[in-house]
C-alpha positions in Angstrom: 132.5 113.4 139.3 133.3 110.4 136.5 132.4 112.4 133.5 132.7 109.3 131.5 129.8 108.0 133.4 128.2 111.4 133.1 128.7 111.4 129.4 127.5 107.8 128.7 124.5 108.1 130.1 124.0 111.5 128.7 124.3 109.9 125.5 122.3 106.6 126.5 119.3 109.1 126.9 120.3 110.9 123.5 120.1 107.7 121.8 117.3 106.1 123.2 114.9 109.0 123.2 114.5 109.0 119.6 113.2 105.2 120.3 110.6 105.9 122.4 109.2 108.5 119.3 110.1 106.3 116.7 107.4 104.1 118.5 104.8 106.4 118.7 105.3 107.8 115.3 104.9 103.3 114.6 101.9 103.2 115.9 100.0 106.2 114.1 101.8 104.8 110.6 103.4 101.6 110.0 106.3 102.2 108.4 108.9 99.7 108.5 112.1 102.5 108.2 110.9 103.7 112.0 111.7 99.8 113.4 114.9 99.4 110.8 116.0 102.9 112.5 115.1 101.6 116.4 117.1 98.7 115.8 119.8 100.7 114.8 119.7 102.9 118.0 119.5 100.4 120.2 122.1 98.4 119.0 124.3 101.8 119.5 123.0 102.1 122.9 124.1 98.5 123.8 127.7 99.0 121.9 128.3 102.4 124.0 127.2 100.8 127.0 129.4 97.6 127.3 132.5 99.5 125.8 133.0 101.7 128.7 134.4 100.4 132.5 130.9 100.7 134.1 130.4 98.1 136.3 127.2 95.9 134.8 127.5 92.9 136.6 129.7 90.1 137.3 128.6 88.2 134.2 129.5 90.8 132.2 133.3 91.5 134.1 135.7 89.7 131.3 136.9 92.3 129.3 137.4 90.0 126.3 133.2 89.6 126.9 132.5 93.1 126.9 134.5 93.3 123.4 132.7 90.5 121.8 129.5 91.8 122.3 130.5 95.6 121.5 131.4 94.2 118.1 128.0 92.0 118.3 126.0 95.3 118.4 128.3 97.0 115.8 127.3 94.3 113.4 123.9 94.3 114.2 124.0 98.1 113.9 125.3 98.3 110.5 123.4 95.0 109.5 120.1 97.4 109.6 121.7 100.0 107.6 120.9 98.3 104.3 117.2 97.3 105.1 116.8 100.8 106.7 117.9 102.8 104.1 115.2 100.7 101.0 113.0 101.3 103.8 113.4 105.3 104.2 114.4 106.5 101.1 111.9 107.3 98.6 110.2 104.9 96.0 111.9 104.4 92.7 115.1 106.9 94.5 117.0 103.4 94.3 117.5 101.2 91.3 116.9 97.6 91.6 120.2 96.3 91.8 120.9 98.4 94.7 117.6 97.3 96.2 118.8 94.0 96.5 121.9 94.6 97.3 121.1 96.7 100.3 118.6 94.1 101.3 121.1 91.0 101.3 123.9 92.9 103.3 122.2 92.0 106.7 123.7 88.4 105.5 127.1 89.2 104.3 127.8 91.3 107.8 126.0 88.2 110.3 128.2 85.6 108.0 131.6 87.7 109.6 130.0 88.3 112.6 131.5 85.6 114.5 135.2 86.1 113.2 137.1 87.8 116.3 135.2 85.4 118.8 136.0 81.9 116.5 139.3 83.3 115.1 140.4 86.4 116.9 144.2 86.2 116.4 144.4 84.6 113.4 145.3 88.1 110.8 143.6 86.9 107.5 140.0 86.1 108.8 139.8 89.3 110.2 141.2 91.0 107.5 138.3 89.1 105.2 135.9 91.0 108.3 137.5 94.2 107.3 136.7 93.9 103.7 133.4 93.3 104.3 133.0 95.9 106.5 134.9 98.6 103.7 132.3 96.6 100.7 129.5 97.2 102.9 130.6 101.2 103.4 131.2 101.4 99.5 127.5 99.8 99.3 125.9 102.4 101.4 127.4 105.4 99.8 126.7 104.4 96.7 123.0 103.7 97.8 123.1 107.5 99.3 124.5 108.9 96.3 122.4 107.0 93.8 119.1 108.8 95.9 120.9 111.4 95.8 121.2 112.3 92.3 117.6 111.1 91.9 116.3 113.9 94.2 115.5 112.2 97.8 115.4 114.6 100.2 116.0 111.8 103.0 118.8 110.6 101.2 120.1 114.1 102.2 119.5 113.9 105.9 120.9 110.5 105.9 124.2 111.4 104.4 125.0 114.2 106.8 124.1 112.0 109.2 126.4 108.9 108.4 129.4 111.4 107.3 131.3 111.4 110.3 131.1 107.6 110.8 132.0 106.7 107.3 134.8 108.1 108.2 135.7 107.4 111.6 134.9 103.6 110.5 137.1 104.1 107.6 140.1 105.3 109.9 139.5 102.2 112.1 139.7 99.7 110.0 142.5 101.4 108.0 144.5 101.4 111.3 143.5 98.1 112.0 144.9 96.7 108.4 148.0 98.4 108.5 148.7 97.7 112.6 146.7 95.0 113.5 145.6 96.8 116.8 142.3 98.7 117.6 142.4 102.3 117.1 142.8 103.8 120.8 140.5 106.9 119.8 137.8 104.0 118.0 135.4 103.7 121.0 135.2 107.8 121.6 135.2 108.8 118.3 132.8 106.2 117.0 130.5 107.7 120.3 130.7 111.5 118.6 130.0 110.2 115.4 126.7 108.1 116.3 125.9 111.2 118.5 126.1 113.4 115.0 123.7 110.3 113.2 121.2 110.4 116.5 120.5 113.9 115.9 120.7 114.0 112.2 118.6 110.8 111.8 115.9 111.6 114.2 115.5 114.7 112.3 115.3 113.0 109.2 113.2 110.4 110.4 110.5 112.9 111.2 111.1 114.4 108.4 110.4 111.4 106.4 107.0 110.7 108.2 105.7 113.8 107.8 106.5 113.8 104.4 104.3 110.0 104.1 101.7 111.4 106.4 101.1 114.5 103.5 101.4 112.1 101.1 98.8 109.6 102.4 96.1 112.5 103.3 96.9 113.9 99.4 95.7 110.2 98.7 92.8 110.5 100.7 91.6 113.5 99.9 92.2 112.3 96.1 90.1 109.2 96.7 87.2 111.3 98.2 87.2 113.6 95.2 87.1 110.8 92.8 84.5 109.0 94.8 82.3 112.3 94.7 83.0 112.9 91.1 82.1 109.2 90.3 78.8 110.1 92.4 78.2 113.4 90.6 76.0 113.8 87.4 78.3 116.6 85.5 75.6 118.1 83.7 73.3 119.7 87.0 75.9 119.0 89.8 73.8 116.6 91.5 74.1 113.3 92.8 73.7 110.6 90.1 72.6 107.0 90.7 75.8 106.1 92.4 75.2 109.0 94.2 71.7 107.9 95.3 73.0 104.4 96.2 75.5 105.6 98.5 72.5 108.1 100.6 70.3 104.5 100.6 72.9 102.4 102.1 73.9 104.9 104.3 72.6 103.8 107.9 73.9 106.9 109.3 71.7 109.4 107.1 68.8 110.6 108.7 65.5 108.1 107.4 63.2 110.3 105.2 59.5 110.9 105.8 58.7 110.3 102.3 60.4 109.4 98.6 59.4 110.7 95.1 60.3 110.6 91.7 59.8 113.6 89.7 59.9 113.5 85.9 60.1 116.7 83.4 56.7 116.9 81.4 57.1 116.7 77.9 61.0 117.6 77.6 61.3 114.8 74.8 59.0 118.0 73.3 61.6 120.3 74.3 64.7 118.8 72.9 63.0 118.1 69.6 62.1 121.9 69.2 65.0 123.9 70.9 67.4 121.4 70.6 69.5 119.7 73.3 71.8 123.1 74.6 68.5 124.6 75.8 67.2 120.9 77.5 70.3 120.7 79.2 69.7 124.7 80.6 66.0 123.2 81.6 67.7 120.0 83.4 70.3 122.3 85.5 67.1 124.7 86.6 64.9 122.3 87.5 68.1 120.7 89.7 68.8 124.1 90.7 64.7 124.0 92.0 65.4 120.5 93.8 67.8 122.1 96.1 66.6 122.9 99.5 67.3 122.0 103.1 64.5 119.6 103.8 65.7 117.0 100.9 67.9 115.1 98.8 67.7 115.4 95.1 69.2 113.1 92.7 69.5 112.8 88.7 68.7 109.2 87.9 68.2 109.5 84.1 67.5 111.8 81.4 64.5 114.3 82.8 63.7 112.2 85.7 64.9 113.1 89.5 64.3 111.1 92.5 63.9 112.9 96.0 64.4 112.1 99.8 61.8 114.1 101.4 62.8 115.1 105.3 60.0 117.6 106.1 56.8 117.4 107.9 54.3 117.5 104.7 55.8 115.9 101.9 53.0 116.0 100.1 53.1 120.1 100.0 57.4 120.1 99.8 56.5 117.7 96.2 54.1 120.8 95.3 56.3 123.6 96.1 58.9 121.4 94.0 57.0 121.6 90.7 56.7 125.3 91.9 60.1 126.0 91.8 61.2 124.2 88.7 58.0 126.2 86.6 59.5 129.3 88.1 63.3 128.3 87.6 62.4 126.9 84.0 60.7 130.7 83.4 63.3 132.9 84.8 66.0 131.0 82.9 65.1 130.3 80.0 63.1 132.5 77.8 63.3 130.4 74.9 60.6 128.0 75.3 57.1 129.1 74.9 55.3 127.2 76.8 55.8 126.0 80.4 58.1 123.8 82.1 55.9 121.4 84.5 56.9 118.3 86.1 55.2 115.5 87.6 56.0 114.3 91.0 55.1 110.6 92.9 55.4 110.4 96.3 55.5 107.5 99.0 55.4 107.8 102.8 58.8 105.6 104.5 57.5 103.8 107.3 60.9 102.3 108.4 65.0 101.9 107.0 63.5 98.3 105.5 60.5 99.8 103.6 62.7 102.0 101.8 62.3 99.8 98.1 58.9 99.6 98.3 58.3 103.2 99.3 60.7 104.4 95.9 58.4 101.3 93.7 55.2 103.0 95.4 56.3 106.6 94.4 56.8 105.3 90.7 53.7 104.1 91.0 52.2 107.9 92.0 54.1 109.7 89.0 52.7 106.6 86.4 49.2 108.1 87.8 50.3 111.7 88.0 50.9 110.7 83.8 48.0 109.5 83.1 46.4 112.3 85.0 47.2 115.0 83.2 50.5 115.7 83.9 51.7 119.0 86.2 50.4 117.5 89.3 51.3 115.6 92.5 50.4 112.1 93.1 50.9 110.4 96.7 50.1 106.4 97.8 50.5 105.3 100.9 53.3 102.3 101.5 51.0 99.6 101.4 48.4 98.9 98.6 48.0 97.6 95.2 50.8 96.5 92.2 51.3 99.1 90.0 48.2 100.2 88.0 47.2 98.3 84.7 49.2 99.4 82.0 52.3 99.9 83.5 54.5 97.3 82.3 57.7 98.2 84.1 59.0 100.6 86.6 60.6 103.8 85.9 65.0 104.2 86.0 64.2 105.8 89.7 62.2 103.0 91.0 64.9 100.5 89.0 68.1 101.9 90.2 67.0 102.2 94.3 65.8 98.8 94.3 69.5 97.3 92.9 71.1 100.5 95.7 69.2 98.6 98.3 69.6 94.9 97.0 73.1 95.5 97.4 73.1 97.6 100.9 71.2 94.3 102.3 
């Protein structure tokens, strides 16, 4: 058995593995570290492939071939260190300098690239390749330590993984400036080294991701809570306008039988006698009375409410409404004398488009249910009439769903 052969391909699979998650981890969140990182793997699956004797075609039979392109993949290799590593490590773990820096190197490492095929006995040109390999070492440690001492925890995984080829790269071009020979342990050391980074980085890697994929659902859930505060009226806990808007642009929510707009009778009355701690008490109960399975309540303004009714009788869910706040407005506060009542208008919704009309028609019923008397329930059907002489403009409720739905079409 050729336990060379055994042992490449052995670490061929070691290598390439990680590849195959790197893309799968790609494709559920771009992040450009993951294709810096395959790069990087296989450009150390090419280099460990064409520096061993396995046969790989007559093309590839000059020894002096093989080498070239071993150092190719080397360069490309480390040429994806410095893009990788801006790309992995933490925001603001790296300083600006160092930013750029890292970013550039790709350029410095292609611009020697070429040395030992152009010039590859001549000593000083490939002593200037050996200084820019050593710069381009001293440039990634000090990136590592820099995010190190700034708290990255993937600067931590990256250099345990790179420690063993720092300094098996160091040895060889140390023995290459002082003999001007390859090192004859270079190709298998350099092999246990990347195997070391493989694991290391893979680990880190995923430890990275997860780390983005917490941080991007924290954002998430962030932007949902604002977006549900910003839809929230603070005083009752209800939706508020914005709230309102977002039910009647909604095309998924369920289309309601009917609409109202309910209006406290008389708070102005309230406030002015008990002041405005015990109006805000009357506004939460009467929210607190606007809370059932069968519809959706919202505070639109002051003492005025506006309702999605889902039931079969709308008509009776808008009585059993002004029910519950009289009852709520009694239980909870004892304080006022007299009692809480509210006025409720009420619209049939024939379809998703009649939606407008149905909340102006509603504001039409409570303008009636006013003039009435007050403590009552008013209903018009979809189609009829303007709004009844006298009423010169349309309530906040009526207002503020005709600009929701303006904007939803």
């Amino acid at each position: 058995m050729d336990w060379s052969t055994v042992f490449l391909g052995m670490f061929l699979g070691f290598v390439l593995l990680p590849v195959i998650y790197n893309a799968g981890l790609y494709a559920a969140m771009r992040e450009r570290f993951l294709v810096w990182h395959s790069a990087r793997l296989i450009a150390m699956a090419v280099m460990a492939l064409v520096g061993t004797e396995i046969f790989l075609g007559a093309w590839l039979a000059d020894p002096a071939l093989r080498n070239q392109i071993k150092l190719f993949a080397l360069d490309i290799g480390i040429a994806m260190t410095g893009p990788f590593l801006v790309a992995y490590v933490e925001e603001g773990k790296l300083g600006p300098r160092l930013r750029r820096a890292l970013l550039w190197s790709p350029a410095l490492i292609l611009a020697v690239t070429f040395i030992p095929v152009l010039a590859p006995d001549q000593a000083v040109p490939n002593a200037i390749r050996h200084l820019v390999f050593l710069g381009l070492i001293a440039l990634f440690i000090a990136g590592s330590v820099q995010a190190l001492r700034r708290g990255s925890r993937a600067a931590r995984f990256q250099s345990a993984a790179w420690s063993v080829i720092i300094v098996v790269s160091l040895v060889a071009v140390g023995h290459e400036l002082a003999f001007n020979a390859e090192w004859p342990l270079w190709h298998y050391a350099i092999l246990v080294g990347l195997a070391i980074e493989v694991v290391v980085s893979a680990i880190g890697v995923a430890d990275r991701f997860m780390g983005l994929r917490g941080e991007r659902d924290e954002a998430i859930a962030r932007e949902a809570l604002f977006a549900q505060i910003a839809a929230t009226d603070s005083l009752t806990g209800l939706p508020n306008r914005r709230g309102l808007h977002a039910r009647l642009r909604d095309a998924e929510a369920p289309l309601p039988a009917a609409v109202a707009v309910v209006d406290l009778d008389h708070f102005k009355r309230i406030n002015d006698s008990h002041g405005h701690a015990i109006g805000d008490r009357v506004l939460k109960a009467a929210a607190s009375a606007l809370l059932h399975d069968d519809m959706f309540a919202a505070r639109v303004g002051g003492e005025e409410f506006a309702l999605l009714l889902y039931g079969a009788d709308p008509v009776a869910d808008a009585d059993a409404v002004r029910a519950r706040i009289a009852e709520a407005a009694k239980v909870r506060i004892a304080e006022i004398g007299w009692p809480v009542s509210a006025s409720i208008g009420v619209c049939p919704v024939g379809d998703r488009r009649g939606l407008e009309d149905a909340m102006r028609r509603a504001d039409e019923a409570l303008y009636l249910a006013k003039q009435g008397g007050r403590d009552r329930t008013v209903a018009l059907p979809i189609t009829g009439q303007g709004a009844p002489e006298g009423r010169k403009s349309p309530t906040k409720s009526a207002r503020i769903a005709a600009h929701g739905l303006a904007r939803a079409g």
